[in-house]
N, C-alpha and C positions, 0 to 999 in steps of 0.2 A: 504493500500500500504506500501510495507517494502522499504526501499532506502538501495542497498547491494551493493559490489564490484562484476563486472561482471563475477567471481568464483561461489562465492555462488550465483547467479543466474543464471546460466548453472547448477550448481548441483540441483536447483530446478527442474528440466526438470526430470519426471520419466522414467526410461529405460521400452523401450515399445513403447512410445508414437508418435505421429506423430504432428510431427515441423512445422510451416508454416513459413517460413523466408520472408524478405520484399525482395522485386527486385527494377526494376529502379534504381534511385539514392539516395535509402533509407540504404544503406550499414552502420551497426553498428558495424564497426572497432572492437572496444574494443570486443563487445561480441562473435565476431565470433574469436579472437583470444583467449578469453577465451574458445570457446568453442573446439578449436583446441587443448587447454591445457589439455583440464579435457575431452577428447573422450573417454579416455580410461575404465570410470566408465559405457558406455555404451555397449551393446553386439547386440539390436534389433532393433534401433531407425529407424525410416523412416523420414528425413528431405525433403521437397517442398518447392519449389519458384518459379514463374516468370519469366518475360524474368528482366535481372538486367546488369547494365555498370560495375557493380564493379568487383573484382576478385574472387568472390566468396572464400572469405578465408578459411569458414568452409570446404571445399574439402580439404585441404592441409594435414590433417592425418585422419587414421582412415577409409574412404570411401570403404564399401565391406567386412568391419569387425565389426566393430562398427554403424555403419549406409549405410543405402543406400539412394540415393538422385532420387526422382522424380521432372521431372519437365509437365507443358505443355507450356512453350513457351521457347525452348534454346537458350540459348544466344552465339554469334560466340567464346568468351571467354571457352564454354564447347566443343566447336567442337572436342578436344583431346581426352575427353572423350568417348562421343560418336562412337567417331572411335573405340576404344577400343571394343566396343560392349559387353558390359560385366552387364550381365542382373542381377547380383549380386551389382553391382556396381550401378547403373544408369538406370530408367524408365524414357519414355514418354510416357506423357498424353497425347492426341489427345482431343482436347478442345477447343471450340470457347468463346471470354474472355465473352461474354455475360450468361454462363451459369456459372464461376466460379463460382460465390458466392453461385448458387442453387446445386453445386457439392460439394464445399469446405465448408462443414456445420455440425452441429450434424446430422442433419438427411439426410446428403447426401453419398456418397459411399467412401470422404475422408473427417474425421471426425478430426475438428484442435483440438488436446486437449493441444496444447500449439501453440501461435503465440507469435512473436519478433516483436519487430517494432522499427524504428527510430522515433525518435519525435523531438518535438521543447519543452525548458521549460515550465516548468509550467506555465500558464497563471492563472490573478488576478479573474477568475472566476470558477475555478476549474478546469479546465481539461490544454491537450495538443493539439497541432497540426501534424498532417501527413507531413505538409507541402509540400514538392514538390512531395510527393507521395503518394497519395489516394488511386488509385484503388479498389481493390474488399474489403482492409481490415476494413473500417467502419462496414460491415458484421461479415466477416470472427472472427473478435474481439467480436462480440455480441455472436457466436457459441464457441470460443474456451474454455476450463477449465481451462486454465492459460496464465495470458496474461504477459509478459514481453516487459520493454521498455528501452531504450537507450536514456537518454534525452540527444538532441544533442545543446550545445550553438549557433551552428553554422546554425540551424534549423529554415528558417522562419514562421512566424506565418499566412499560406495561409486563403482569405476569401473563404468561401462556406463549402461545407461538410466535413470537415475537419478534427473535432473536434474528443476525445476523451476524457473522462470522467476521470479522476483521479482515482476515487471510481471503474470503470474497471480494476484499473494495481494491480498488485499481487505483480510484484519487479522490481524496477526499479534502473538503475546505472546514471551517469551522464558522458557527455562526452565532450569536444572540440575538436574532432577528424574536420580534414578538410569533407565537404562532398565529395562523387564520385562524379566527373565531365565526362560531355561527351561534345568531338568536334565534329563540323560537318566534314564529312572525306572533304580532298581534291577531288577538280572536276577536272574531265576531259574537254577538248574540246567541247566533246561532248555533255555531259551532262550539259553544257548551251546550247546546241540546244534542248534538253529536255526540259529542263526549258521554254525557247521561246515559243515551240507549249502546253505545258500544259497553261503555261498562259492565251495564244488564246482562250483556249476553257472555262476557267471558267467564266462564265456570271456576269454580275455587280449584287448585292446585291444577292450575295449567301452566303449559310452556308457552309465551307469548314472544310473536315478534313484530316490531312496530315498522311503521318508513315514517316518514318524514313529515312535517308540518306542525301546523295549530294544532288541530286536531291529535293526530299520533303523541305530537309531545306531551300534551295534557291527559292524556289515555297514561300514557306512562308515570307519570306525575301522579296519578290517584290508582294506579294497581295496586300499592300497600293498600289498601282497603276493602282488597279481597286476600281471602287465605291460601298463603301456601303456593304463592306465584313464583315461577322461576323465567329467564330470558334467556333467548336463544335468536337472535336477532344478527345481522347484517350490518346494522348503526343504530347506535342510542345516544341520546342526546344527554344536556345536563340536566334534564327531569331523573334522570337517572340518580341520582342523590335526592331527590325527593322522595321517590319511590323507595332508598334504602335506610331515610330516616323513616317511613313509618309502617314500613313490613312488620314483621312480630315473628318471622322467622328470620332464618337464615338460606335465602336464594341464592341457588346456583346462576349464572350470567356469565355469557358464553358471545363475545358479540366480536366482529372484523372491525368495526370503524368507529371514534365517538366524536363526538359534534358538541363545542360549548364554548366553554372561554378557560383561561391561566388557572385559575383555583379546580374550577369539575378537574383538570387533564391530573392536575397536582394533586385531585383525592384519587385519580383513576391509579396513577402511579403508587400509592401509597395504599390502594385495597388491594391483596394479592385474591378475594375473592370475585373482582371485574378478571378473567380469562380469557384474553385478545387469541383468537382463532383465524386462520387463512380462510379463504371463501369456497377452498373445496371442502371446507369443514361447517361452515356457517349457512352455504347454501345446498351442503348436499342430500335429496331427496331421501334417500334410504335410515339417513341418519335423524333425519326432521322426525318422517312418517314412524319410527321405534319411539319416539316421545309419545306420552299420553296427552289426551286433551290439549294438541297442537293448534293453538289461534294465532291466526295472520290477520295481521291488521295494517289496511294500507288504500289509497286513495286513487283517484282517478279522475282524466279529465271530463271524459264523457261514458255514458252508458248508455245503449241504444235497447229499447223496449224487447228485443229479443235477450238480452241482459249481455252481447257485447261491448268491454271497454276497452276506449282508448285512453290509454296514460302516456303517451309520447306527445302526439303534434296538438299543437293548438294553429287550425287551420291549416294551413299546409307548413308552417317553420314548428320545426325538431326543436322541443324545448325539454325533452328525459330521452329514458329511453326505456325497452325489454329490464332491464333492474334483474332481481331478484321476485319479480312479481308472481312468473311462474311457478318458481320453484319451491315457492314459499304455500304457494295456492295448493299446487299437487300434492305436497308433504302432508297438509290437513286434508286433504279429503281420504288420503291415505292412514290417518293418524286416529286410534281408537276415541273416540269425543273429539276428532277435531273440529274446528272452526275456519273458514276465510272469510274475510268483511272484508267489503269495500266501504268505506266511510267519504263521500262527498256530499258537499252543500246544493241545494237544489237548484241554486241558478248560480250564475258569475257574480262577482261583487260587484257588480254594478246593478243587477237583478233586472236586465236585459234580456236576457238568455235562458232558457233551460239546459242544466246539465244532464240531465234527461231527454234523451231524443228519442223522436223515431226510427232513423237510421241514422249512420253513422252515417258523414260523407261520402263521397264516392272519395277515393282513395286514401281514406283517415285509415293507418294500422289497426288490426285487434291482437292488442298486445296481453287482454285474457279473453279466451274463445267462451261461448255461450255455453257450452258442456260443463266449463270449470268454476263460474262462478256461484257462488254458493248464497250469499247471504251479502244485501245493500241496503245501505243505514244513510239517509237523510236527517234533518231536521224535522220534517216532518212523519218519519219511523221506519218500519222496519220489514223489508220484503226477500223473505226465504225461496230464494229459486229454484232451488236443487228437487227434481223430484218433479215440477212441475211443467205440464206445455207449454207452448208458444203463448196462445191465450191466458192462461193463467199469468204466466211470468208478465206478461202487456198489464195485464191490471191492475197486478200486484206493484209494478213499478207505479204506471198513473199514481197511486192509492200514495203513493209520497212525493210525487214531483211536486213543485211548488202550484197550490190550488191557479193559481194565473194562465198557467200553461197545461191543465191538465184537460179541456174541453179540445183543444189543440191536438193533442196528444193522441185521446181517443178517437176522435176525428180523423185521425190519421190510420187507422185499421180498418176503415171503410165499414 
């Protein structure tokens, strides 16, 4: 391992190669602004990441000449891009996160020959930590031909799979940059009536795993208030300390990725009961569906009367992606008492729109098919699809769209 200023470790990157950058809240400041410096030595590059909170710095020059950036889960931060539509600029991946690793490999069809990563200092036994962000790259570091890291002071040192070998880094810079932080967005009214009926439905001593938002965060924020809850999840936020101050057990928490600020990262480090796991561990089906009463709890943008959603495009620009949605969906229907919810508010915030359609658009992805979804919770309640027809499922959604649009709605079944 060479210890460099983060110049000459961007100048290590050969022009050519394909970049694996870190997402979540593993953003290495320094590197990406070096690498925004020194773009210009490149002509071919192909950089990939993740869905990531940060600003993605590396975009800020160069993008379309110098490199092109794919991704498979975008983050609302590229939405500008995407809009753009500029297929020189900017690929999506179509990907569910449980194959990353067997896709992102030497011998898979996106081959790392260089990955970056954030890390935590050197620890007294030779390696680093991922710390708050795991994911697919325990793997993707064993495939790559050059691994570069960003040791971050500010980095805690997570227990579980975490680790990374010294003897794996090629070049490494050092940093006290602050990490990305993520808040939970502000809620609505409503989405504490959300929050209420998902609660309802989760069973005492279940494995829960959440995604993202108002909504999911404050689901997690009041699990202590059922018994016997454990986490098995993909990313958990800093509700997650709220949740461990008012349990009355002792839960097992099993998660790839966590989302908050300085203090949550600095209890996450300092509970060896949080257990950072890779994503063939966090997403894999076989291992999910062996849990008992396995509840999936996660959001979407639209759902069409047939109970297909789309959680990717808003319109036609790529604002997520595939996620962990399947895999998480599959696991509970496979899982003794399991559960999947979808949790969305009945219209857009502007209360223009129903999020409830008829049909999806003509070329909007269904990134969960009408077979797999099980259970969709509005503000206004609660429609169990599983089991039921076509007509049924059309009712039973009308029966929660927002009353505005529901004359619309059924209107639309002729």
């Amino acid at each position: 391992m060479q210890k460099v200023t983060p110049a000459a470790a961007i100048a290590a990157i050969p022009d050519g190669a394909t970049v694996i950058m870190p997402g979540g809240c593993a953003e290495p400041v320094d590197l990406y602004a070096a690498f925004a410096a020194g773009v210009d030595r490149f002509s071919s590059l192909t950089v990939c990441s993740g869905f990531g909170f940060g600003r993605y710095g590396y975009l800020e020059r160069g993008l379309g000449t110098n490199f092109r950036f794919v991704t498979w889960q975008a983050s609302p931060q590229l939405r500008k891009l995407f809009k753009e539509n500029d297929r020189r600029k900017v690929g999506f991946v179509p990907l569910r996160l449980a194959d990353v690793a067997r896709v992102v490999h030497r011998d898979g069809p996106i081959r790392p020959d260089v990955v970056v990563l954030q890390t935590s200092l050197p620890t007294p036994d030779g390696n680093v930590s991922l710390g708050v962000s795991v994911g697919a790259f325990p793997d993707i570091v064993k495939s790559a031909g050059i691994v570069i890291a960003e040791f971050n002071a500010n980095m805690p040192v997570t227990a579980g799979e975490s680790r990374i070998p010294l003897s794996r880094i090629d070049y490494a810079t050092e940093s006290a940059t602050p990490l990305c932080t993520y808040r939970t967005p502000a809620a609505q009214e409503r989405d504490h009536r959300i929050v209420e009926r998902v609660l309802e439905l989760v069973p005492d001593r279940a494995w829960v795993q959440l995604g993202i938002g108002a909504v999911p965060d404050r689901v997690l924020a009041r699990l202590g208030e059922k018994q016997g809850i454990h986490l098995f999840s993909g990313l958990l936020t800093g509700s997650l300390m709220e949740f461990m101050t008012k349990t009355s057990h002792t839960p097992e928490i099993i998660v790839g990725e966590l989302a908050g600020d300085q203090p949550f990262y600095d209890f996450c480090g300092n509970t060896p009961r949080i257990v950072m796991a890779p994503t063939r561990v966090t997403h894999d089906v076989p291992t999910l569906a062996n849990l008992p009463r396995f509840v999936s709890i996660n959001s979407a943008i639209e759902i069409d009367l047939q109970g297909q959603s789309n959680g990717e495009t808003l319109g036609s620009t790529q604002i997520s992606g595939v996620g962990g949605s399947m895999d998480y969906v599959e696991a509970a229907s496979l899982s003794a008492g399991g559960l999947s919810i979808i949790a969305l508010p009945s219209t857009t915030d502007d209360g223009q729109h129903s999020k409830i359609v008829a049909s999806l658009a003509a070329g909007a992805p269904v990134t969960t098919p009408r077979f797999a979804v099980d259970i969709v919770v509005t503000e206004y309640g609660v429609a169990r699809l599983r089991g039921k027809d076509l007509w049924a499922r059309a009712e039973a959604l009308i029966a929660i769209a927002h009353p505005t649009f529901r004359d619309a709605l059924a209107n639309s079944l002729g």
